[in-house]
C-alpha positions as CSV (number, residue, x, y, z in Angstrom):
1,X,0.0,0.0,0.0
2,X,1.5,3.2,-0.6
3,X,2.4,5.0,2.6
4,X,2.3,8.3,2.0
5,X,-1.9,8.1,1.9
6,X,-1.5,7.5,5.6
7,X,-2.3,10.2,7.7
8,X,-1.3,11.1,11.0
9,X,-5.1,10.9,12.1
10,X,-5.1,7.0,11.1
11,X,-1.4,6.4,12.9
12,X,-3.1,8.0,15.4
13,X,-6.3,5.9,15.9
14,X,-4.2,2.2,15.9
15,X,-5.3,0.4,19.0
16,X,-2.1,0.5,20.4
17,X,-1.6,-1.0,24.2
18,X,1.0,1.5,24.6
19,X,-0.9,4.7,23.9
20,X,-3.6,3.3,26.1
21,X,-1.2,3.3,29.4
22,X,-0.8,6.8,28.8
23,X,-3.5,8.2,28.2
24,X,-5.8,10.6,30.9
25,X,-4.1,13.0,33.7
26,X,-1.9,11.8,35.8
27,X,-2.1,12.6,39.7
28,X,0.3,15.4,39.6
29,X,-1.5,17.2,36.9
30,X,-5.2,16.5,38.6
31,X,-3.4,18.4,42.1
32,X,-1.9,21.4,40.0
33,X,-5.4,22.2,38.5
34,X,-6.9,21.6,42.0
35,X,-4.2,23.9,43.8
36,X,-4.7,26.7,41.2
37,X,-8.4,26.4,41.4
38,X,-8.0,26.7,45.0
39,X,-5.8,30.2,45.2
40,X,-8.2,31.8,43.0
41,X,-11.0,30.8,45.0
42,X,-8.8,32.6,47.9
43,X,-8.4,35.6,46.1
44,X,-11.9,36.0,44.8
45,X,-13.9,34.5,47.7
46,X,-13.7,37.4,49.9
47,X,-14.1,40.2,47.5
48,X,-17.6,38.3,46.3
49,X,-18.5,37.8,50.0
50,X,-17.9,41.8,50.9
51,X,-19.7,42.5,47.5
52,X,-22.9,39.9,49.0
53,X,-22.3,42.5,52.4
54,X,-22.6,45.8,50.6
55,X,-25.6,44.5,48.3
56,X,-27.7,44.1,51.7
57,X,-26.8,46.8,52.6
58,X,-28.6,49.0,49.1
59,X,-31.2,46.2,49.6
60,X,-32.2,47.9,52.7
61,X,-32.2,51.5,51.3
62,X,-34.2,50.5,48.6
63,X,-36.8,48.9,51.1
64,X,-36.8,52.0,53.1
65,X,-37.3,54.1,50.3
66,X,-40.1,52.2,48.7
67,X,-42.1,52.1,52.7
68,X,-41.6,55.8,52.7
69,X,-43.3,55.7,49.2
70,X,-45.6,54.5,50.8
71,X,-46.1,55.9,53.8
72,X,-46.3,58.9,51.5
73,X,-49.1,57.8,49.9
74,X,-50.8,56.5,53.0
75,X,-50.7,60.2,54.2
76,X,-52.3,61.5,50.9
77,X,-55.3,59.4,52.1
78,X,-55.5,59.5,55.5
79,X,-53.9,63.2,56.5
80,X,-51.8,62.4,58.5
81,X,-48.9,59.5,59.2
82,X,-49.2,56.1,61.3
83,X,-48.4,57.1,65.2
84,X,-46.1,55.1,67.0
85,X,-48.6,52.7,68.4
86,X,-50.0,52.1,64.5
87,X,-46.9,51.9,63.6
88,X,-46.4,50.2,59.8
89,X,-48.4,48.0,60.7
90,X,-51.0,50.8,59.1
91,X,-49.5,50.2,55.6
92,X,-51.3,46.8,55.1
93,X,-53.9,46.6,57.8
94,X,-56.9,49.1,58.3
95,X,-56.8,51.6,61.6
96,X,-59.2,50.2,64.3
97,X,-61.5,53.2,63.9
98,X,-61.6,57.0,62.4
99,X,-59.9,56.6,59.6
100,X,-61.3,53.4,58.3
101,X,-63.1,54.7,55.5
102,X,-60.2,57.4,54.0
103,X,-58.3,54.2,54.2
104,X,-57.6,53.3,50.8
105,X,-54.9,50.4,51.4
106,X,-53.0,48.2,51.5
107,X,-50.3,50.4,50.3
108,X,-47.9,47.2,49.9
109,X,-48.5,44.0,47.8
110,X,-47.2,41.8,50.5
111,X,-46.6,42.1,54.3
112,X,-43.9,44.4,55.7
113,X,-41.0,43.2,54.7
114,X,-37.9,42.4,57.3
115,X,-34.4,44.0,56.5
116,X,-32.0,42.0,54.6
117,X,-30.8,40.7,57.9
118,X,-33.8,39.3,59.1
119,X,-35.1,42.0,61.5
120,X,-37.6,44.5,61.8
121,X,-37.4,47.8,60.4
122,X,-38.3,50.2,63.2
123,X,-40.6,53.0,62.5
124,X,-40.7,56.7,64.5
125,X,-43.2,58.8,64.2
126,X,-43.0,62.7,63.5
127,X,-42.3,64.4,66.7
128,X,-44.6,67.6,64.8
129,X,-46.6,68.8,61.7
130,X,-44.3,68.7,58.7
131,X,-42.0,66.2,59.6
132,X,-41.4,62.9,58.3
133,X,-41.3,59.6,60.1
134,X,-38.1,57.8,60.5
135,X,-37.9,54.6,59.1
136,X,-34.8,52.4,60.6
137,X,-32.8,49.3,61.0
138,X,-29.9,48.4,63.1
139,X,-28.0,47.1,59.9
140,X,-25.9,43.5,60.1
141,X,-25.4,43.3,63.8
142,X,-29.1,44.2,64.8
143,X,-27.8,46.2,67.9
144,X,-28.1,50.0,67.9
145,X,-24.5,51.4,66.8
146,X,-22.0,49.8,64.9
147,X,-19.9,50.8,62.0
148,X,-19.0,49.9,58.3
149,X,-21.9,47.1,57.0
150,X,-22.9,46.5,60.5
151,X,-24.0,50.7,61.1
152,X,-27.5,51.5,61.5
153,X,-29.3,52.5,59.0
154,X,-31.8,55.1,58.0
155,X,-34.5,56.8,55.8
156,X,-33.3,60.0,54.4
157,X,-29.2,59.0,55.2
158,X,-27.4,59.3,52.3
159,X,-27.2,56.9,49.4
């Protein structure tokens, strides 16, 4: 037969015991991807885990924001914000009497929502006329204080 029809591809595809003991990855190759799979999940874990921190944290503004959309709107109806007892509780459930029928809620399409960390956004009511109510949650650490991601936060702090 003449030889030089023979490609490389068919030389290549012979059933030959030899090739067979070598093919696949040896161990020292397997633990060189492993290791180097390993320090770039060190060098990228923390920067996605502080990214997954500050995220919360806009989370929580965004919430805030959108309850004191709300409790805007609430006010257009009613005249006047939730007190302290009502709370925002009054966003999604009637008041007990008085304002019942100017009550043109719910103002959310769900419950109230909890803050990224799983507590309760605290509501204050206006101290006087023409003031806003404070909307507020003790951030990561869910004590009053803190700093960085775990500092309280606000409605109407910054962005």
């Amino acid at each position: 037969m003449l030889s030089f029809l023979k490609s490389p591809f068919t030389t290549f595809m012979r059933r030959d015991p030899s090739r067979r003991r070598q093919a696949g990855y040896s161990l020292l190759e397997v633990l060189i991807v492993l290791t180097i799979i390993a320090l770039i999940a060190a060098l990228v874990g923390p920067r996605l885990m502080a990214q997954l921190d500050r995220s919360k944290v806009t989370a929580a503004r965004v919430q805030m924001r959108t309850l004191s959309a709300s409790l805007e709107t609430m006010r257009i109806d009613l005249g006047r914000y939730p007190n302290a007892q009502e709370g925002l509780a009054l966003l999604v459930q009637p008041p007990a009497a008085g304002d019942v029928a100017r009550w043109q809620g719910p103002y959310l399409d769900a419950q109230i929502p909890s803050d990224p960390w799983g507590g309760a956004y605290l509501y204050e009511a206006p101290q006087a006329d023409f003031q806003r109510p404070i909307i507020r949650t003790y951030g990561a650490d869910g004590a009053e204080g803190g700093s960085g991601l775990a500092a309280d936060l606000s409605s109407g702090d910054g962005p």
